[in-house]
C-alpha positions in Angstrom: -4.0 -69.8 -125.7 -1.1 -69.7 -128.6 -0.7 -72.4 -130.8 3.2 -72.5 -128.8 1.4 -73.2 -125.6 -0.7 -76.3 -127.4 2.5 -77.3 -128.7 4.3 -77.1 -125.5 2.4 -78.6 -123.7 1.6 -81.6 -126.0 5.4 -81.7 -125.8 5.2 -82.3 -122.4 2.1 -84.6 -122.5 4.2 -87.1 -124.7 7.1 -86.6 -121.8 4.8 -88.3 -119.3 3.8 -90.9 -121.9 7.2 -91.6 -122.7 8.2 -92.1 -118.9 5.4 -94.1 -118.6 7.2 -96.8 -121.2 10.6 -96.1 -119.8 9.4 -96.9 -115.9 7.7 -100.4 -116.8 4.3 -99.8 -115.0 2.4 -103.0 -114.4 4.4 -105.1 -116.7 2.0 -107.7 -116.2 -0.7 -105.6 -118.0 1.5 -104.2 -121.0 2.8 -107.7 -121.8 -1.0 -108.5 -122.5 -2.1 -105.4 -124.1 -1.7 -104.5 -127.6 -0.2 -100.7 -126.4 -0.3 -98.0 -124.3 -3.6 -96.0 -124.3 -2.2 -92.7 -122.7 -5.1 -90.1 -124.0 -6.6 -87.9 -127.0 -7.5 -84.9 -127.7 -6.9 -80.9 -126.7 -4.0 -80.0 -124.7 -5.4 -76.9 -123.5 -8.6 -78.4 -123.0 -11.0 -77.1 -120.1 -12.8 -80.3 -119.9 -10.4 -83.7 -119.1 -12.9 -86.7 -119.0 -11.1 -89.9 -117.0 -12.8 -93.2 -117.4 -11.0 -96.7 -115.7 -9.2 -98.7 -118.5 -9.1 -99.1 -121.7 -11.4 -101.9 -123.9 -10.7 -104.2 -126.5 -11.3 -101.5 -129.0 -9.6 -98.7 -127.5 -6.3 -101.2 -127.3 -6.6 -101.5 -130.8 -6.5 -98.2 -132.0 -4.3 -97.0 -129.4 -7.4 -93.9 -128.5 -9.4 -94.1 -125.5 -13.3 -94.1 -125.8 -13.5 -95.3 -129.3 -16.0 -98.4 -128.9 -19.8 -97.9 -128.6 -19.0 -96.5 -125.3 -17.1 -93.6 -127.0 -19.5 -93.5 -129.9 -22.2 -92.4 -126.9 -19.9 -89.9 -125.2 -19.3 -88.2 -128.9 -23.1 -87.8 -128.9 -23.1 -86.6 -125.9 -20.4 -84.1 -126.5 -22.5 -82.8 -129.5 -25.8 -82.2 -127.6 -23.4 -79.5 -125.2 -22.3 -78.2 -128.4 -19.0 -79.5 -128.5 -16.4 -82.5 -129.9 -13.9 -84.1 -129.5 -10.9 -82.2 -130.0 -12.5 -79.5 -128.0 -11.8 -82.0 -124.7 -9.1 -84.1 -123.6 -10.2 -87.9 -122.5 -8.0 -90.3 -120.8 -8.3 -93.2 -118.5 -7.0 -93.9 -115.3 -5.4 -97.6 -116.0 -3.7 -97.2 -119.8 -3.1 -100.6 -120.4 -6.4 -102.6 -121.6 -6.8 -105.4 -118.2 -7.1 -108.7 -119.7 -10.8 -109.6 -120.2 -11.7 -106.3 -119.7 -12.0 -106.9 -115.8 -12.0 -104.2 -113.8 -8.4 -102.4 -112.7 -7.3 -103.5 -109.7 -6.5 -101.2 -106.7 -2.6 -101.4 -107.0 -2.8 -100.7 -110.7 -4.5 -97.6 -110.2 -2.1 -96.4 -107.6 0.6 -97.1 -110.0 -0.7 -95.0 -112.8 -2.1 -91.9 -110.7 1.3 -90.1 -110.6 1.1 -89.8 -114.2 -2.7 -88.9 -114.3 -1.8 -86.0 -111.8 0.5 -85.2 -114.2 -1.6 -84.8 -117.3 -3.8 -82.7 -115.5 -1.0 -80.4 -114.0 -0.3 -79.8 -117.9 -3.7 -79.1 -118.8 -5.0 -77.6 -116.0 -8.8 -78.3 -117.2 -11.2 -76.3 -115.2 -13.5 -79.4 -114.7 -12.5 -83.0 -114.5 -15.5 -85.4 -115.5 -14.9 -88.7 -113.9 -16.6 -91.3 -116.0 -17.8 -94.3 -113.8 -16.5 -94.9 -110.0 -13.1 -96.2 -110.0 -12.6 -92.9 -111.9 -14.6 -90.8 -109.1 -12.9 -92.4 -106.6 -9.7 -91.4 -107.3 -10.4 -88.0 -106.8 -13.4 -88.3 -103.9 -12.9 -91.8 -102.3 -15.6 -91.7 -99.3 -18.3 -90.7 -101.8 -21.1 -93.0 -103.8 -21.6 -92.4 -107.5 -25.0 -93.1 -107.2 -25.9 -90.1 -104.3 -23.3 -87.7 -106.0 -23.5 -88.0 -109.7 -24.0 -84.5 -111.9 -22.8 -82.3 -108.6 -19.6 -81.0 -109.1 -16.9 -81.1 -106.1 -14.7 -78.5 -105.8 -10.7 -79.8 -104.9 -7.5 -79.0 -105.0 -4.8 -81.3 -105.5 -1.1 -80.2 -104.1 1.1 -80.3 -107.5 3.7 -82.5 -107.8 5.2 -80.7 -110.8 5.1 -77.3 -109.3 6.2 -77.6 -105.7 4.0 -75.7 -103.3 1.2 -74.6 -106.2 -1.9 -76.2 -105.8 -4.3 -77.1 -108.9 -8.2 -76.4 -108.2 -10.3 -78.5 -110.4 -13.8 -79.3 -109.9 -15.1 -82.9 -110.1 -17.4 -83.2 -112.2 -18.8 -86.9 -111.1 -20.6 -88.9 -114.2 -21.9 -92.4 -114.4 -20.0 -94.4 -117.0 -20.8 -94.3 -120.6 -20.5 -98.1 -121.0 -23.0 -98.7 -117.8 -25.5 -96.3 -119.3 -25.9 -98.3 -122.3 -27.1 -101.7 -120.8 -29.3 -99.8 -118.3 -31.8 -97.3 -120.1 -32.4 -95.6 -117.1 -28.8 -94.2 -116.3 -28.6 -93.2 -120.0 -31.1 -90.6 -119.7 -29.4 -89.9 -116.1 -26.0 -89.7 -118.1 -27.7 -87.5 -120.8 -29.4 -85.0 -118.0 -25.9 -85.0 -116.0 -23.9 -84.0 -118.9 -26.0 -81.6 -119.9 -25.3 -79.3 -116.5 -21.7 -79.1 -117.6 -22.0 -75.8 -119.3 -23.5 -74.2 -116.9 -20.6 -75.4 -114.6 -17.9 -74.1 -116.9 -19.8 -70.5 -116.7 -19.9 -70.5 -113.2 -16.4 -71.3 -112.8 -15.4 -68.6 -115.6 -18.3 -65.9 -113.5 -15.8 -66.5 -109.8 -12.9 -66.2 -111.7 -13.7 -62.9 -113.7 -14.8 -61.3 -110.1 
């Protein structure tokens, strides 16, 4: 893709950030964060990874995924041959909840229109949900724990583009964070992220036929 789509659509990435400020979502949770954390990376990214909320680092720096939590996703990313700016990460909640609790239900259904709609600009071709409250966003009735490392195929009915529906496949991960206090879902983590590749060449093999 041109370097005038990138730009484009970053353009219209900091739209939705912007509208995000100007609408006042959960006050309550700005007026105790440091900023918004809206996301980082590569606009025309095939791979969007979604975690819950930012930490006390990430609200900081103003980046999602920068604490030791982001430190082990970067490995990660290396071992399937990619970084950072190759992907775009994001979280669902963009304000940091206070004490790092977890988001609460309304304050994710307050931020998923504008989640929708970074994805409607990017279009990735696989959406890695990072932890459940990411996963169940996108596949409510499932458990991370029976369907982690299998990717769902979904479409979502665009609210951008009225009528056009985005097909993304969910690509459902246990959270970086949980994987480092627990040395068995690390390795799990590791082994799960490794299958995305494979993944993205399916998806490119059904879409060249």
């Amino acid at each position: 893709m041109s370097k005038e789509a990138a730009s484009r659509k970053q353009a219209q990435l900091d739209q939705i950030k912007a509208d995000i400020l100007s609408s006042n979502i959960c006050p309550d949770l700005a007026n105790g964060a440091t900023q918004l954390v809206f996301g980082d990376g590569n606009p025309n990214a095939e791979i969007v990874f979604i975690g819950e909320a930012p930490g006390k680092n990430e609200d900081i720096q103003g980046k999602p995924f920068v604490g030791a939590a982001g430190k082990f996703l970067n490995e990660m990313l290396e071992q399937i041959g990619l970084v950072r700016e190759d992907v775009y990460i994001t979280n669902i909640v963009k304000y940091r909840p206070p004490n790092n609790r977890d988001p609460l239900p309304d304050e994710k259904k307050a931020f998923l229109p504008y989640l929708q709609a970074q994805l409607e600009v990017i279009q990735p071709k696989i959406v890695a949900t990072l932890g459940r409250h990411s996963m169940n966003c996108f596949l409510p009735d499932l458990q991370i724990s029976k369907v982690h490392g299998k990717p769902k195929r979904i479409k979502i009915r665009m609210k951008q583009h009225e009528g056009d529906v985005l097909e993304i496949v969910i690509m459902p991960l246990f959270h970086p964070a949980a994987a480092l206090y627990n040395g068995g879902l690390r390795q799990t983590l590791i082994d799960d992220f490794a299958g995305i590749p494979g993944v993205l060449q399916q998806i490119a093999s059904k879409q060249t036929k």
